[in-house]
C-alpha positions in Angstrom: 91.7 -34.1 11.4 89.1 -32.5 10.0 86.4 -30.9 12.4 83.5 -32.4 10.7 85.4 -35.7 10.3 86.2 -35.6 13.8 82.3 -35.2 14.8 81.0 -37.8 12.7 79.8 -40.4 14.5 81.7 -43.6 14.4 78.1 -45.8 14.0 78.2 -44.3 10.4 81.1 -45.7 8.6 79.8 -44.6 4.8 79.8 -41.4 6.1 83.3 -41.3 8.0 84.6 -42.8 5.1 83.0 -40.2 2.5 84.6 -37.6 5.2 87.8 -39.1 4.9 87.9 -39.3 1.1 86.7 -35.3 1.1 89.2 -34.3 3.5 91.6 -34.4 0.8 90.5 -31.8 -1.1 91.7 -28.4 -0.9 89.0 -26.3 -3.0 92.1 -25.0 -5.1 89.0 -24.9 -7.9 92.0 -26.3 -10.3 89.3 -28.9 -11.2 87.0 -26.7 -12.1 87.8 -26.0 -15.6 87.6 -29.8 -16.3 84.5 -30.1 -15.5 81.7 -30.5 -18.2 78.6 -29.7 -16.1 80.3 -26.6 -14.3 81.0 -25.6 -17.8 77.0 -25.3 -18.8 75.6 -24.0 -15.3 78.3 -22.2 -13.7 76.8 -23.1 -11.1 79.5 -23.8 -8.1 77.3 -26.6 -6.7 77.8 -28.4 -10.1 81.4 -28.8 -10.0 83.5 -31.2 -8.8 84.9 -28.8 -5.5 81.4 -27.8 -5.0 80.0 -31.4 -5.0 82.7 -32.5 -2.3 81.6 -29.5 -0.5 77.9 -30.7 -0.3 79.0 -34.6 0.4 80.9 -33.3 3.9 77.6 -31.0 4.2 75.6 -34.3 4.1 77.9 -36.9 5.8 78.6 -34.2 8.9 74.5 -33.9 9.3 74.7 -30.3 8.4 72.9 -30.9 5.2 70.0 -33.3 4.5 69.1 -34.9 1.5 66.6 -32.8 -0.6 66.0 -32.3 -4.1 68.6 -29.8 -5.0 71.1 -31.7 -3.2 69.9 -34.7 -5.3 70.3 -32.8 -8.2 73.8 -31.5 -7.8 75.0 -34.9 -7.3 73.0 -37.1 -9.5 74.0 -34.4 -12.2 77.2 -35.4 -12.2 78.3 -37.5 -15.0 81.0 -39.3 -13.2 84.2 -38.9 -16.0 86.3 -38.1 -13.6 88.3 -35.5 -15.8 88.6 -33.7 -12.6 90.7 -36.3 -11.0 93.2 -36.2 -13.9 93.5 -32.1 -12.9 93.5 -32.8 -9.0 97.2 -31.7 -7.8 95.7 -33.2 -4.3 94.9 -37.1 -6.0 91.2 -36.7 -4.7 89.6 -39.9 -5.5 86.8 -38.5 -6.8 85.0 -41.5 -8.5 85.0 -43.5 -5.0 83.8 -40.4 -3.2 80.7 -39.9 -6.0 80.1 -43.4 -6.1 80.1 -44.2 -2.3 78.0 -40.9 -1.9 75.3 -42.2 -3.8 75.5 -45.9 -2.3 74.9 -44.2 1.2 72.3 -42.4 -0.2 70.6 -45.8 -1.9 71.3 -47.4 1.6 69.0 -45.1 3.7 65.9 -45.3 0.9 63.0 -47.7 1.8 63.9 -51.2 0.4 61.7 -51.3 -2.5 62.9 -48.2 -4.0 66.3 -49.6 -3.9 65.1 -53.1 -4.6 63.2 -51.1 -8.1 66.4 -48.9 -8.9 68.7 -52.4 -8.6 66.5 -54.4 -10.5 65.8 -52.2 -13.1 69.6 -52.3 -13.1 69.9 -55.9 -13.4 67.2 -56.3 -16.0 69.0 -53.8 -18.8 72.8 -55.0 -17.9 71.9 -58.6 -18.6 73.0 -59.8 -21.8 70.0 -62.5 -22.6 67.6 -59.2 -22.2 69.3 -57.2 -24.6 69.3 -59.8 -27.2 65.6 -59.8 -26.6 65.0 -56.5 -26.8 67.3 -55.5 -30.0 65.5 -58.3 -31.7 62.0 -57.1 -30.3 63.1 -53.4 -31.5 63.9 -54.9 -34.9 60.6 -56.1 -35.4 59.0 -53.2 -34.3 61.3 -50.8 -36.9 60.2 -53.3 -39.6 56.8 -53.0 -38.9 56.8 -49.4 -38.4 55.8 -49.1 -35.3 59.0 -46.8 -34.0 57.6 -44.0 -36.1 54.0 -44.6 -34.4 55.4 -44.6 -31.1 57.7 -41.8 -31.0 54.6 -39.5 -32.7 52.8 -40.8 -29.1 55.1 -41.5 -26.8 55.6 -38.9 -23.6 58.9 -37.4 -23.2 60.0 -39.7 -20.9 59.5 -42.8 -23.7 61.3 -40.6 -26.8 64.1 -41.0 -24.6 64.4 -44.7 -25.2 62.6 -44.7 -28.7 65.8 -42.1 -29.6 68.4 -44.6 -29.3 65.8 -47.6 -30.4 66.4 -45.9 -33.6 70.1 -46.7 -34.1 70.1 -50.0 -32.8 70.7 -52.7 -35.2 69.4 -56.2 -35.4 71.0 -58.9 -33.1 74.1 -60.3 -35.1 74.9 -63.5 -36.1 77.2 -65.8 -34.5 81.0 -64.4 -35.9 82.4 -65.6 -38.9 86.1 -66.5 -38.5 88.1 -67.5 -41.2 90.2 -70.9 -41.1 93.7 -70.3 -40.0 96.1 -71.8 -38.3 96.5 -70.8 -34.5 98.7 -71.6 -31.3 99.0 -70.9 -28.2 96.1 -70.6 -25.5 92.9 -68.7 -26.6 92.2 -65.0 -26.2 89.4 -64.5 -24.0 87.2 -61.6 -24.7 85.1 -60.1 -22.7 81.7 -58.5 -24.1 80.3 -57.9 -21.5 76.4 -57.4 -21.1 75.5 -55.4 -24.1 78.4 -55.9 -26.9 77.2 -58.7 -28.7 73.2 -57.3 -28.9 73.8 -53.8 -29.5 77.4 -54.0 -31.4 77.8 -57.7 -32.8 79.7 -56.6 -35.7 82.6 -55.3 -33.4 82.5 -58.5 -32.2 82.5 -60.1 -35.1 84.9 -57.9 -36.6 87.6 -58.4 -34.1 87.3 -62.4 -34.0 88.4 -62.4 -37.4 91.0 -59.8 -37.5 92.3 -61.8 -34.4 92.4 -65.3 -36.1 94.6 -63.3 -38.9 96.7 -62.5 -36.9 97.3 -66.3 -35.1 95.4 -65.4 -32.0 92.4 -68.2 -31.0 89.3 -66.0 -29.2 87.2 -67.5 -26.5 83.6 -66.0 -25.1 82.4 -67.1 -21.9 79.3 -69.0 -22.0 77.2 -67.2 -19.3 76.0 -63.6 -19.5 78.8 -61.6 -17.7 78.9 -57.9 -16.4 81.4 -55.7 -15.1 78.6 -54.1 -12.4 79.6 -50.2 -13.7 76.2 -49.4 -14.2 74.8 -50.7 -10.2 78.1 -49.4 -9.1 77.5 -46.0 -10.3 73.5 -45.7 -9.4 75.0 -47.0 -5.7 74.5 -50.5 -5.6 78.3 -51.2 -5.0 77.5 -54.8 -3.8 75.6 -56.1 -6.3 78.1 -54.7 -8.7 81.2 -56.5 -6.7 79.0 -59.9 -7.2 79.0 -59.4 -10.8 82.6 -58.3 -11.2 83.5 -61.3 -8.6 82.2 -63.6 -11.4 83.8 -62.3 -13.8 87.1 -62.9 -12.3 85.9 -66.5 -11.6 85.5 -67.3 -14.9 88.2 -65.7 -16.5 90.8 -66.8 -14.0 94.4 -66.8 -14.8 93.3 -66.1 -18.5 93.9 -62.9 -20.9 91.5 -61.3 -20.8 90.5 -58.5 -23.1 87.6 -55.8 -23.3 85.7 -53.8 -26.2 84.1 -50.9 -24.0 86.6 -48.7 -22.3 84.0 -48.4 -19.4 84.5 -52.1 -18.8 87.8 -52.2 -19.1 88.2 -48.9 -16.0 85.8 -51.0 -14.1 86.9 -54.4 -14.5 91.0 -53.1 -13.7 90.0 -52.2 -10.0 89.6 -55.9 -9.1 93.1 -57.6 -8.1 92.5 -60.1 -9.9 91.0 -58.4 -13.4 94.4 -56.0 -13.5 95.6 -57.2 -16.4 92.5 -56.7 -18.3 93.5 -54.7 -22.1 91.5 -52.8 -24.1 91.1 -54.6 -27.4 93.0 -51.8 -29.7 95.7 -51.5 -26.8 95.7 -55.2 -27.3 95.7 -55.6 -31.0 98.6 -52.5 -30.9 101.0 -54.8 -28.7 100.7 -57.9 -31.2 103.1 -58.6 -33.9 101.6 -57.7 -37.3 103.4 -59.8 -40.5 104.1 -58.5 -43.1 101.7 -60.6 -45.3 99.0 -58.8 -43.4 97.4 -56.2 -45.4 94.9 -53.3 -45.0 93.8 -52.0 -48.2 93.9 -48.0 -48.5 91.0 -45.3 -48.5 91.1 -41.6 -48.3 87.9 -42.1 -45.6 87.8 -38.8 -43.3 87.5 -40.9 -39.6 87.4 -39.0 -36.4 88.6 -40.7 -34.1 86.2 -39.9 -30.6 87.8 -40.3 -26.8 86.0 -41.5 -23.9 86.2 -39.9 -20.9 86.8 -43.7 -19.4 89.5 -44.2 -21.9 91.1 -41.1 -21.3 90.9 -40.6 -17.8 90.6 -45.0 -16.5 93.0 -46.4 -19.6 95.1 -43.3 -20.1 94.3 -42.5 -23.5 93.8 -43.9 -26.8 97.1 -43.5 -28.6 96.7 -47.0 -29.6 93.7 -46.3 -31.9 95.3 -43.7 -33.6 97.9 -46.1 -34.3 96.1 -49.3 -35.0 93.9 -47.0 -37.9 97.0 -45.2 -39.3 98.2 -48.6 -40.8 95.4 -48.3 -42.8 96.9 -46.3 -46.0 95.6 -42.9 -47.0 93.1 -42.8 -44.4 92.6 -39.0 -42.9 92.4 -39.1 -38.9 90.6 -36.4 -37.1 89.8 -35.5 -33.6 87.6 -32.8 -31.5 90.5 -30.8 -30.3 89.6 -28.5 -27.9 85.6 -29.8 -28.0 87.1 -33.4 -26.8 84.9 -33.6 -23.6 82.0 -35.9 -22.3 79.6 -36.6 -25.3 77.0 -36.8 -22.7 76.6 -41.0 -22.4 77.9 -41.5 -19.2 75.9 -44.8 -18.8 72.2 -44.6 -18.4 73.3 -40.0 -17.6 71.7 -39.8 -21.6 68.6 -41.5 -20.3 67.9 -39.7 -16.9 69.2 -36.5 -17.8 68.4 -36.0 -21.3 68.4 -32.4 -21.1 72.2 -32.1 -20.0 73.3 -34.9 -22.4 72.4 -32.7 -25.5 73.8 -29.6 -24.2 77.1 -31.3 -23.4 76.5 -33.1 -26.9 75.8 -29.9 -28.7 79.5 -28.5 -28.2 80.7 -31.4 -30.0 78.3 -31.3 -32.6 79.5 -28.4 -34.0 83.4 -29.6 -34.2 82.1 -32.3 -35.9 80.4 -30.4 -38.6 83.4 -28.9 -39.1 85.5 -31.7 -38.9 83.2 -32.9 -41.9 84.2 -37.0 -40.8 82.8 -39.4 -43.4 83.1 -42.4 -40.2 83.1 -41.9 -36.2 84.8 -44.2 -34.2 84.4 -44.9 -30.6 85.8 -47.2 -27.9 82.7 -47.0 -25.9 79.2 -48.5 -26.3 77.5 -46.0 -24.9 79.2 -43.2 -26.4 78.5 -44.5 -29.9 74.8 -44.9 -29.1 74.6 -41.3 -27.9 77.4 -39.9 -30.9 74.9 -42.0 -33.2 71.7 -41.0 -32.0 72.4 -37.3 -31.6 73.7 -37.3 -35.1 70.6 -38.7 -36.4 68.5 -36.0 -34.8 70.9 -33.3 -36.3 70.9 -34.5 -39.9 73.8 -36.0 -40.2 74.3 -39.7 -41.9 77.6 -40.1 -40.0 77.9 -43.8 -39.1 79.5 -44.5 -35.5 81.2 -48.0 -35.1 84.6 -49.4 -33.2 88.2 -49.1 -34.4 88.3 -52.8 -35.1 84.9 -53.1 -37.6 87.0 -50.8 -39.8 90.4 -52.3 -39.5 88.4 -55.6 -40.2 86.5 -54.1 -43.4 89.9 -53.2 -45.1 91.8 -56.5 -44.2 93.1 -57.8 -47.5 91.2 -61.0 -48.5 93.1 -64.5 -48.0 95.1 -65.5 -50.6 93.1 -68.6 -51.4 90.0 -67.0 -51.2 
């Protein structure tokens, strides 16, 4: 057993259990190359065998927590690319997650009653509608503009992305066919619908072409990623609890790749697809048509779908039935965008850096279309262009495959 393991006190369990997960780790520094914010600093405390390194510092009471401990853990983004280069099967993402729930567990209450709520208030799907629509009227009126010329540094952070969000969406408009079978049930979690309707939207009606009935739950639902990763790991198991309640025994199937990773560690949420994974595995018929383009469309990769949902083949697929359209990727610049959740918010700084190396692959690349599985990553892809010049439009797989859907026949 390990030394420091072995002299932890039993009355801490986070911290025998952060020892435990650590212990596993060799510091073969394989990870290392995988890892996007080791790849800007170079600084060993910013990797992923240097962060483990501090953890067992911390949990053994050899360390305390301070500010540059803070900022070597908070910094990182949490794709866990480093797992998928780990010949030791280091469980990373619990050990970053539960090292920051420990830490959230020895503040005074109302900083981590603030830091949940704050939590709460942005992952609820009723707020977001509110504040897309308030947003909307604001852009209208001009007020963005105003605000961003007088906003601190801190605000420009939010007015960056207020700028690419769209208006709230109407309710989807599926066209009349006829269905069997029990209903899809998709899951949109907490922001689809307000900040990416027309995904929504987009992939009822492709769905009712191809036979399949959708359902969305009636109640605002989240998968809990964004408490679990700021270390509120029981408020997020209440919301994923619910979510298994409510879609019990049901197929269940997700936009954002980040819900999808999340909502797959609950036993009973397993089974949840990805919607392109899920529209790949249906039978198409051959009345179905998608009508060509020559459209340049780069096709962007989470780090959730690559490293939680093993990839996103299934995209590429889905879009190359789409005749004479040109698919594109990043190649070697195919990293973290910098979204990582609310990372683009809090760390600004580092979210354009790691943005900046893909910015210039996509100049490049010259896409006329971005597509993204991820909400987040679209808002940051989209924003970011914006800033850089570029009128590149960022949407999901399906609002494309929708677009060139061949009309009805009787319409």
């Amino acid at each position: 057993m390990n030394t420091a393991l072995s002299q932890t006190s039993s009355s801490d369990p986070a911290a025998l259990e952060l020892l435990r997960l650590a212990d596993q780790c060799v510091k073969c520094g394989l990870c290392l190359p995988h890892c996007p914010t080791y790849a800007q600093t170079r600084d060993e405390g910013d990797s992923p065998r240097g962060r483990i390194a501090l953890i067992q510092g911390w949990a053994s009471g050899q360390l305390v927590w301070d500010t540059a401990l803070a900022a070597h853990l908070d910094g990182c983004l949490g794709c866990r690319a480093c797992e998928r280069a780990c010949p030791s099967l280091v469980a990373y993402g619990r050990l970053i997650d539960g090292a920051r729930a420990r830490h959230q567990a020895q503040r005074p209450r109302w900083r981590r009653w603030w830091s949940r709520r704050r939590l709460e208030t942005v992952s609820d799907a009723v707020q977001v509608r509110r504040l897309v629509g308030l947003l909307a009227r604001l852009r209208g009126a001009g007020a963005l503009a105003w605000l961003g010329r007088l906003a601190p540094s801190r605000l420009a952070v939010y007015l960056r992305l207020a700028r690419v969000i769209g208006t709230p969406s109407p309710a989807p408009a599926v066209p009349s066919v006829t269905m069997a079978g029990d209903a899809v049930e998709l899951f949109v979690g907490c922001t689809q619908e307000g900040l990416q309707g027309g995904a929504v939207m987009a992939a009822r009606a492709l769905l009712a072409r191809l036979g399949v009935q959708t359902r969305i739950a009636d109640e605002s639902l989240c998968c809990g990623a964004l408490l679990r990763h700021a270390g509120h790991p029981e408020a997020a198991d209440r919301r994923r609890e619910r979510v298994a309640e409510v879609h019990a025994g049901r197929t269940l199937v997700g936009f954002s790749s980040a819900c999808v990773g999340e909502l797959r560690e609950h036993p009973g949420l397993a089974g949840t697809t990805e919607l392109c994974a899920y529209l790949d595995g249906l039978a198409w018929p051959e009345a179905l048509r998608l009508r060509p383009t020559p459209l340049r469309v780069l096709v962007h990769e989470p780090c959730t779908h690559r490293t939680l949902l093993g990839g996103n083949a299934a995209v590429h697929r889905l879009l190359g039935r789409i005749p004479g359209v040109v698919l594109i990727g990043l190649g070697e610049q195919a990293s973290c965008c910098g979204a990582a959740g609310t990372y683009m918010l809090e760390r600004p700084g580092m979210a354009q850096a790691l943005f900046a190396d893909q910015l210039a692959a996509i100049r490049a690349a010259a896409p006329e279309l971005i597509v993204t599985t991820n909400l987040g990553c679209a808002l940051q892809l989209a924003a970011s262009l914006r800033e850089a010049g570029l009128e590149i439009a960022v949407e999901h797989p399906v609002e494309l495959l929708a677009r060139q859907l061949e009309p009805l026949p009787d319409t």
